[in-house]
C-alpha positions in Angstrom: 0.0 0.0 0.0 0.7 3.3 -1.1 2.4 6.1 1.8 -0.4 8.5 0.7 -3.2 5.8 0.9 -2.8 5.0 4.8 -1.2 8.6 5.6 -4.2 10.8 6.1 -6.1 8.1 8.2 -3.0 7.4 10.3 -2.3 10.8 11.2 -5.8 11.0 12.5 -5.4 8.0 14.8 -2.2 9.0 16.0 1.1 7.2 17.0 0.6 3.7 17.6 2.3 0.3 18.0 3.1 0.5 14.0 2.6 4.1 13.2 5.9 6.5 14.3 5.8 10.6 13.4 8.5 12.8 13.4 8.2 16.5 12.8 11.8 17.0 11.3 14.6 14.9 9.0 17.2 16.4 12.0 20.1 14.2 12.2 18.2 13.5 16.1 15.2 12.9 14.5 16.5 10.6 11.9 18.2 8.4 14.5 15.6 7.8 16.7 13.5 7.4 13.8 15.9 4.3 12.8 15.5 3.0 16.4 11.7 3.1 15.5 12.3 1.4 12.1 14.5 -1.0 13.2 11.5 -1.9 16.5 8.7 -2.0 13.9 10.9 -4.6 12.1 11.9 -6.9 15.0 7.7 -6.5 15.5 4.8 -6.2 13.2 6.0 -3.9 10.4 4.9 -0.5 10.2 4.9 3.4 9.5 7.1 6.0 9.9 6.2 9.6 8.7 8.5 12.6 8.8 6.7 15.7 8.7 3.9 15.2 10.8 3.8 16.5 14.6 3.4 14.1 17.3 -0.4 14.9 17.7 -0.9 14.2 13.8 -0.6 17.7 12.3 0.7 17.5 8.9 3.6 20.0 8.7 5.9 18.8 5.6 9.7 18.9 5.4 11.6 20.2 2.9 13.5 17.9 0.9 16.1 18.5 -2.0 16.9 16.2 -4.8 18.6 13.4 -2.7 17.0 13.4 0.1 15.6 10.3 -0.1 18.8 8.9 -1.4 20.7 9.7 2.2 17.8 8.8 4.0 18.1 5.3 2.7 21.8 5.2 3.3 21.6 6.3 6.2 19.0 3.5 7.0 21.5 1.2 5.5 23.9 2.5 7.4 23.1 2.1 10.6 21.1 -1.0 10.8 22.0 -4.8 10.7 21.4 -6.3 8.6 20.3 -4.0 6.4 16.4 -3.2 6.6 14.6 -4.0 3.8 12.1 -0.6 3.5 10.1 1.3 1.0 10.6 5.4 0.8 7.9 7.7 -0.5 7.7 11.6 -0.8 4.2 12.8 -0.3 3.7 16.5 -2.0 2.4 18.8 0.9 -0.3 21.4 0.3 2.4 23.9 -0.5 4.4 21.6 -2.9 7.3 22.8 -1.5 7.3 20.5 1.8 6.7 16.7 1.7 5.7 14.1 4.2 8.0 11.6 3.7 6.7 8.0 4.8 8.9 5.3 5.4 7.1 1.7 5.0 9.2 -1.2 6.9 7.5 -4.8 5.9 6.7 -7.1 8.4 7.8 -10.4 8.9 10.7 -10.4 6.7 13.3 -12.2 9.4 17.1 -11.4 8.4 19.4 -14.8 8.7 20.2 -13.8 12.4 16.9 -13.4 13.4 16.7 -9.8 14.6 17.3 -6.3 13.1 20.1 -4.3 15.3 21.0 -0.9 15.3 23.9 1.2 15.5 24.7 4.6 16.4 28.2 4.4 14.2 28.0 3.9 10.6 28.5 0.3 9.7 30.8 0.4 7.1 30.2 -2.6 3.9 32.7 -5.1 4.0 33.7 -3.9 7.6 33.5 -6.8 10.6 30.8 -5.5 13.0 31.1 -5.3 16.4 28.6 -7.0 18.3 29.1 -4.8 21.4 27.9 -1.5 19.5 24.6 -2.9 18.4 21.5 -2.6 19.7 18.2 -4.8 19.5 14.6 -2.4 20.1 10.7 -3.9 19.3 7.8 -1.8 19.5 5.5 -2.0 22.5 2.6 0.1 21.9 3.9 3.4 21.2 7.4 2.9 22.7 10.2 1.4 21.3 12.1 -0.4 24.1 15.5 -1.7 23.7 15.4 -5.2 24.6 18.4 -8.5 24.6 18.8 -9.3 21.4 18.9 -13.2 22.1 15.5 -13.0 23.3 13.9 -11.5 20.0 14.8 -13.9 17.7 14.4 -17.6 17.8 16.5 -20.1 18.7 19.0 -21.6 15.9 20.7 -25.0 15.6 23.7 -23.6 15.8 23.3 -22.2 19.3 25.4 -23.5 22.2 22.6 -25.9 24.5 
């Protein structure tokens, strides 16, 4: 489903256990708003929307012609593995600011069996360090940081 389909009724409803707003693309806003992606992931899915207030007020950002480019990098960036999302730019009523709604599937397990998050940029290529990531899932309209062993389910290769 389209950003703009679920956007109008969401923002009515409010934040919720799969609905996350943020009023800015701030570097701050971005990275909690990866915290958020990375909790609707280890969850059920669900929507985040830059540009709309905390109480559901459309507002808009203004975004420039790759925006949505280092939004997704970032996104890349700082998550392991990387989270599989879908970006949109919504036109505002001024056409010069844009909701931006970021869609994160649910149910799409990575091999390890949780998404993780990480405040430094994970470089490609580069061996992570275990001790710098960080496991969240969404509980209502919180995200909570939780032990990543106990998100994910248990693998044959665990020690018994």
């Amino acid at each position: 489903m389209r950003a703009e389909d679920v956007l109008y009724d969401l923002a009515n409803q409010g934040e919720s256990q799969t609905v996350e707003f943020k009023e800015s693309l701030t570097s701050s806003a971005k990275r909690k708003a990866i915290e958020a992606m990375v909790a609707f992931a280890n969850s059920e899915g669900g929507w985040l929307f830059f540009g709309v207030t905390n109480d559901g007020v459309l507002k808009g950002v203004q975004i420039g012609g790759d925006t949505l480019e280092k939004l997704a990098v970032e996104i890349r960036d700082h998550t392991y593995p990387s989270l599989p999302v879908v970006i949109e730019a919504i036109p505002g009523r001024d056409r010069r600011r844009h909701i931006v709604g970021v869609q994160v599937p649910a149910d799409v397990p990575p091999a390890i069996g949780v998404y993780l998050y990480s405040k430094e940029s994970i470089a490609v290529g580069r061996q992570v360090d275990a001790g710098a990531l960080q496991a969240f899932r969404r509980v209502g309209r919180m995200n909570q940081k939780e032990d990543f062993m106990r998100l994910r389910r248990p693998l044959p290769s665990d020690p018994r």
